[in-house]
C-alpha positions, 0 to 999 in steps of 0.5 A: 432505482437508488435504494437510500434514506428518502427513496422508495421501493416497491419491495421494501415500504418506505425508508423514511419510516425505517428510520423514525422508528430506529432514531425512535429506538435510540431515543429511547434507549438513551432516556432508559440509560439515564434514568439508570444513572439517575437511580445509581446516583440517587442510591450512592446519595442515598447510601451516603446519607445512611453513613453519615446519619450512621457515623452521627449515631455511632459518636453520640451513642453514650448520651443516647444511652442506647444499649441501657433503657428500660427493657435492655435485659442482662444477665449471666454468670461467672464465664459468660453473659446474656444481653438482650437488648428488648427496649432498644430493638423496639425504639429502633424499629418505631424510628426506622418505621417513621423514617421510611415511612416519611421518605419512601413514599413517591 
């Protein structure tokens, strides 16, 4: 008796299920890999939005007046200085808060 895909024997079941289950293994395989790629695209995209909006701050810093608002303290002496920027901590962490707040949610 031939032994191959379609055949049957008596001591091993049926091929033909043998190999929907390994075509089915391999589909599924293949939707995991590209919903890896799919969340690694997403996180460089993600990533690269963060530099930008990064880079945005960064250059407008002076007329945003971070680092000076009611409730960054300074103080210190003659060889060394404390700054403790409260106000500015606080105004970072609400808008932090907000913004994944809005995008995190799925």
């Amino acid at each position: 008796m031939r032994h191959g895909i379609g055949h049957r024997s008596e001591s091993s079941g049926s091929c033909v299920n043998a190999t929907k289950v390994e075509s089915t293994a391999v589909v599924k395989a293949a939707a995991s890999k590209r919903k890896d790629t799919m969340t690694a695209g997403r996180a460089v995209v993600t990533l690269g939005l963060i530099l930008v909006v990064a880079g945005l701050l960064l250059e407008f810093a002076p007329a945003l007046r971070l680092g000076r608002l009611p409730g960054d303290f300074s103080f210190g002496g003659g060889n060394f200085r404390v700054y403790v920027p409260l106000g500015t901590s606080i105004l970072l962490s609400v808008l932090l808060t907000l913004l994944f707040g809005l995008f995190g949610r799925r």
